[in-house]
N, C-alpha and C positions, 0 to 999 in steps of 0.2 A: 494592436491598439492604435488609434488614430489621435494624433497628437493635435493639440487644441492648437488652435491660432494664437500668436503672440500678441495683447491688446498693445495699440500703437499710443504709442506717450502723447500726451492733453499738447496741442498744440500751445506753443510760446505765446505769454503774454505780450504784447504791440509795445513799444520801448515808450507811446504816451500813460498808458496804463501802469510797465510797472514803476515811473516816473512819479506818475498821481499816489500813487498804495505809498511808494516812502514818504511822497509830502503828507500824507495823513497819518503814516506811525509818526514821522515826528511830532507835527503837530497835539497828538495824541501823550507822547511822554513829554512834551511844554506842558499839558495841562498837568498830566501825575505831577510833573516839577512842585507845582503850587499847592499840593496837598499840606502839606506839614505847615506852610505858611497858615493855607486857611485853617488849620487846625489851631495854632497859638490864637490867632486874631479873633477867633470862637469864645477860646479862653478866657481871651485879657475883655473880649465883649462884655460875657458874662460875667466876671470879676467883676468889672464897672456895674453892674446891674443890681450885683448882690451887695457888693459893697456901698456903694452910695446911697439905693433903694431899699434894701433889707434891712441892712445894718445901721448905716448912718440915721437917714430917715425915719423908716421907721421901728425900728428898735431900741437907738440910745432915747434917755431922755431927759438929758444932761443937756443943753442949748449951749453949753462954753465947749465940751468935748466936740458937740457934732460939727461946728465951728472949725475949730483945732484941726479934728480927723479929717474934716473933706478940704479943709485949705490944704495940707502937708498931703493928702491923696492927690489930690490934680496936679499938684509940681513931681511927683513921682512920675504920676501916670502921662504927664503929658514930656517928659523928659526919655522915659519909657517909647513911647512911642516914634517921639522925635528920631532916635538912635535907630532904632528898628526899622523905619522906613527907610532911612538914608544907609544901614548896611544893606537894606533889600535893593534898591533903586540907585546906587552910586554906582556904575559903570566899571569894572576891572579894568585899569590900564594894562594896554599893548607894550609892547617893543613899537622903538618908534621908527623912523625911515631906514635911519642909518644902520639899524644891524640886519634889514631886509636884504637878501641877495639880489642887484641888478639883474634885468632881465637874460645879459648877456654869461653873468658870471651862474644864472640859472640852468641855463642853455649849454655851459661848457660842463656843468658839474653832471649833469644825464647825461652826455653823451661821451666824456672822460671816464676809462672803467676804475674801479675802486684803487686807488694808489698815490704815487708821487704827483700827478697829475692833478688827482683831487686835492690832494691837499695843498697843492701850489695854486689852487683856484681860491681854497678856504684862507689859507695867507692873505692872501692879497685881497680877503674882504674883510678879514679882520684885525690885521695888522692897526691899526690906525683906533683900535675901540676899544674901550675903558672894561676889556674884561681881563679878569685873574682866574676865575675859576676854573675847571675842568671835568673831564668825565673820571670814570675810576682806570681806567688805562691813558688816561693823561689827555685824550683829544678834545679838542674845539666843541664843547656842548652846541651840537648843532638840531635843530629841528626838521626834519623834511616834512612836515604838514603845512609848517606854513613859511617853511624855505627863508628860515634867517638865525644866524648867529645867536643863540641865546645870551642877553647880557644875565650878569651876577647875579643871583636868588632868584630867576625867572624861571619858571617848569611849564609843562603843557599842560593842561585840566583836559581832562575826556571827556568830561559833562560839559562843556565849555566847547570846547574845541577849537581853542585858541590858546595862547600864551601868554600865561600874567605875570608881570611884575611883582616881582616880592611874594610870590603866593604862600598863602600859610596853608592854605586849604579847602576842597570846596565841603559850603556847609551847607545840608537840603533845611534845615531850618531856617534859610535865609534864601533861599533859593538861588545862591550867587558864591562866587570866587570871593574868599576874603584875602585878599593882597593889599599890595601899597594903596592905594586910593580909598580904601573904605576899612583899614586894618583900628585905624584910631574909633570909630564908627561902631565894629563889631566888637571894640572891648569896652565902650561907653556902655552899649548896649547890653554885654551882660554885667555891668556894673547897676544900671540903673534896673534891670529890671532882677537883681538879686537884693537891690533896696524895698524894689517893690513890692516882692513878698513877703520879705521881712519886716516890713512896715506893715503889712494886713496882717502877718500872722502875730504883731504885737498888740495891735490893737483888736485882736480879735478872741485873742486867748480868753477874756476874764467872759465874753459870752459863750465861747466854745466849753469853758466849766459850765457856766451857768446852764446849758445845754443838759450836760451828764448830770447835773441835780435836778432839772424838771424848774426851773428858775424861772425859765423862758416861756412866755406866754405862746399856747398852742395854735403858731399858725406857720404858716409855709416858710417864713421867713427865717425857723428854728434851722430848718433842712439848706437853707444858703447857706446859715452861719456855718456848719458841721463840715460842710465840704468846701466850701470857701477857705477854712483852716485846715484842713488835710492837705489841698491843693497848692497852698502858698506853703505849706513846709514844705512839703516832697521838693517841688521847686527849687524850696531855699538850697537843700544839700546838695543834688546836683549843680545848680548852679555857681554855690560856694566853692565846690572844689574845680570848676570849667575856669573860673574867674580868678582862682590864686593859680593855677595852672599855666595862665595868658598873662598875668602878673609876672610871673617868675620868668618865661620867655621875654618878655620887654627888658625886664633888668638884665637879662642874659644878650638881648639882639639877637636872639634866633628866632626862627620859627616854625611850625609844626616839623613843615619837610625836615628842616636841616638836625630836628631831634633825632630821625631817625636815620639819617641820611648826613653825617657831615661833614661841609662843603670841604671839598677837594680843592687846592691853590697849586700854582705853579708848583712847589718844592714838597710842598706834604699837605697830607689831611689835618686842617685846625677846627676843631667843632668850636673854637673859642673867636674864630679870627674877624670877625665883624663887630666884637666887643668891643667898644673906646669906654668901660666905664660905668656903672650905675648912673649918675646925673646925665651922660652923652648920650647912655642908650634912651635914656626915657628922652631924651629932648629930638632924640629921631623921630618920634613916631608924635610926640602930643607939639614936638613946635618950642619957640622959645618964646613965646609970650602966652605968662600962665592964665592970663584971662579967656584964653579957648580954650585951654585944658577941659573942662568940665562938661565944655557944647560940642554939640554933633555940628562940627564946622570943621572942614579940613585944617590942618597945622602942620604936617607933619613936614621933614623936613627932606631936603633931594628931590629930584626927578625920578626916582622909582628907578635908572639906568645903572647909576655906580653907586658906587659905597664906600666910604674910608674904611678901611681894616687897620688891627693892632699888628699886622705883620711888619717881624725887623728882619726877616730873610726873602731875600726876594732868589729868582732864577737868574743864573748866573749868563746868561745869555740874552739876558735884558739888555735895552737900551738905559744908557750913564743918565746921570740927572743932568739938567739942564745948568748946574752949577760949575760940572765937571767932577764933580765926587764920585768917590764908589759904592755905586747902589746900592750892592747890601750894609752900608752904614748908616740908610734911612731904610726909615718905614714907609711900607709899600704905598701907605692908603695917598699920597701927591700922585700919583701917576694917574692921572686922569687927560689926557693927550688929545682924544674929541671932542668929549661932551664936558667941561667942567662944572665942578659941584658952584650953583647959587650962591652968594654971599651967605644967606641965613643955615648953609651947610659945611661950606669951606671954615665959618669960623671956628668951628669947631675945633679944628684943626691947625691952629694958629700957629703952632710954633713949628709947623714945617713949611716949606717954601710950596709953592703952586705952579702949575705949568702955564707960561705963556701962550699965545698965539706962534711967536716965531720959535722958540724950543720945539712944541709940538712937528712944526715943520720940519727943523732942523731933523729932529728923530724919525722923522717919517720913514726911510730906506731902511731903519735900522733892526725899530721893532717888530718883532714878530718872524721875520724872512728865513732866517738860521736858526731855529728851534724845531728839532723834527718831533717835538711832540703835538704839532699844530697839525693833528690829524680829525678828519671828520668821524662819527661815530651817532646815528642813528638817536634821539632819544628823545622818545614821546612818553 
């Protein structure tokens, strides 16, 4: 028997071509991204359609209710929307310069093999910055995708593919990373718009009976009401239980990640250690002037980089406080040596003392250097 020729492999696509094919799959899953978005914005269109034209218009014919109903609809619906665009469209904060690896400390970390070497590289970039956190074997939550020191509550998003501050999570119903910059945003949002169905399904219900008795004069209008009230219930319950869910996380100062996940400190795992407090946690996130509370307007409070924590044990190989005391007789959350917290966040914290300018200095050789748990450790 004569054995067939072997067919010769399809010659390699040209490195322009298979360059082109990923700019179009990506491009290709940006749009999928937008599905779920255009899917609500469908919804809440329609909502507005049925409700204001079906129902309001022409079906009440009460002229003080239809009054009442479409005033108290448009301050939902437009509060509603307000929250919604601004979690879609508020930009996730980065890490900022300073936990970036320099080009040089880039340079020595590829080409130093995994050891004392690397981690004398990772020392000496982070010695100097306002982290406590850790991996679960103790090292330097470091990123190699985008080659920087992760500060405190910062994780990577793979949808994303960068790293957020404060990430809770990313959510395809918004199409975006909900972190520090837009967290006050995404709980306005299911706030208002768990008002908002709950508002149509109140005002809706005495036509949604009148409906099942035949009440309702026969025209299209019947067929909004019926499912215009199905639609805002279903709504209400998921969103009731998403929205005391995000509740109970604020009072807590955690979030998504760290329920599942939590956070690792210098000496031990505290799921609790970002707490200062029911009134301190809500004043992190909505601000201390309750006249924003309510508006999709940033308030929150910090740079997204450090955090006070409730910690009274710190690592015994820390550097002393800048008083001369011994560290573990304060709480951890003053140690903030780079980047200090704003006035509208330091007060918080009033009754413990704050890092200077020249303490920071002073401590510089100190922190960080002689800790061999300041090891690097992959984690995307």
């Amino acid at each position: 028997m004569r054995c067939g020729k072997m067919a010769a492999p399809p010659p390699p696509l040209p490195a322009g071509a298979a360059g082109s094919w990923g700019g179009v799959r990506r491009r290709c899953q940006r749009l999928l991204y937008w599905v779920p978005v255009v899917f609500i914005s469908s919804i809440l269109c329609w909502s507005y359609y049925a409700y204001v034209t079906q129902l309001c218009l022409l079906t009440m014919t009460n002229i003080g209710e239809k009054v009442v109903c479409l005033v108290a609809y448009h301050i939902f619906f437009m509060l509603f929307v307000w929250s919604y665009w601004k979690t879609i469209f508020t930009l996730p904060m980065n890490p900022s310069k300073e936990f970036h690896l320099s080009y040089s400390d880039k340079e020595c970390l590829e080409k130093e093999p995994r050891g004392e070497s690397q981690q004398e590289v990772l020392r000496r970039a982070a010695k100097d910055l306002p982290i406590y956190t850790r991996t679960m074997s103790g090292a330097i939550r470091y990123c190699d995708r985008c080659h920087l020191v992760k500060p405190d509550r910062c994780h990577h998003c793979s949808v994303c593919d960068k790293c957020i501050l404060k990430m809770d999570h990313h959510c395809p119903w918004v199409n975006n990373c909900v972190g520090f910059s837009n967290y006050k945003f995404f709980l306005l949002f299911l706030a208002y718009s768990l008002l908002y169905c709950l508002f149509i399904a109140a005002t809706d219900l005495q036509y949604f009976i009148k409906f099942w008795t035949n009440d309702l004069p026969d025209t299209q209008a019947k067929f909004h009401i019926m499912f215009l009230f199905f639609a805002a219930a279903m709504f209400s319950v998921s969103l009731s239980s998403l929205f005391g869910y995000h509740c109970w996380l604020v009072s807590k100062n955690k979030s998504t990640l760290e329920v599942f996940r939590a956070p690792i400190f210098r000496h031990r795992t505290d799921k609790n250690g970002f707490s200062l407090g029911f009134s301190k946690n809500l004043r992190q996130v909505f601000g201390d002037e309750k006249k924003y509370w309510l508006l999709p307007v940033f308030s929150s409070l910090g740079d997204g980089c450090s955090f006070p924590t409730c910690l009274v044990h710190q690592d015994p190989e820390q550097a002393s406080t800048p008083g001369g005391l011994n560290s573990t007789s304060k709480s951890e959350h003053h140690l903030f040596p780079a980047k200090p917290l704003r006035d509208s966040q330091s007060h918080l914290l009033s009754d413990t003392p704050s890092w200077s300018e020249t303490s920071a200095k002073s401590e510089k050789d100190k922190v960080g250097m002689s800790n061999p748990a300041l090891t690097m450790e992959n984690e995307t």
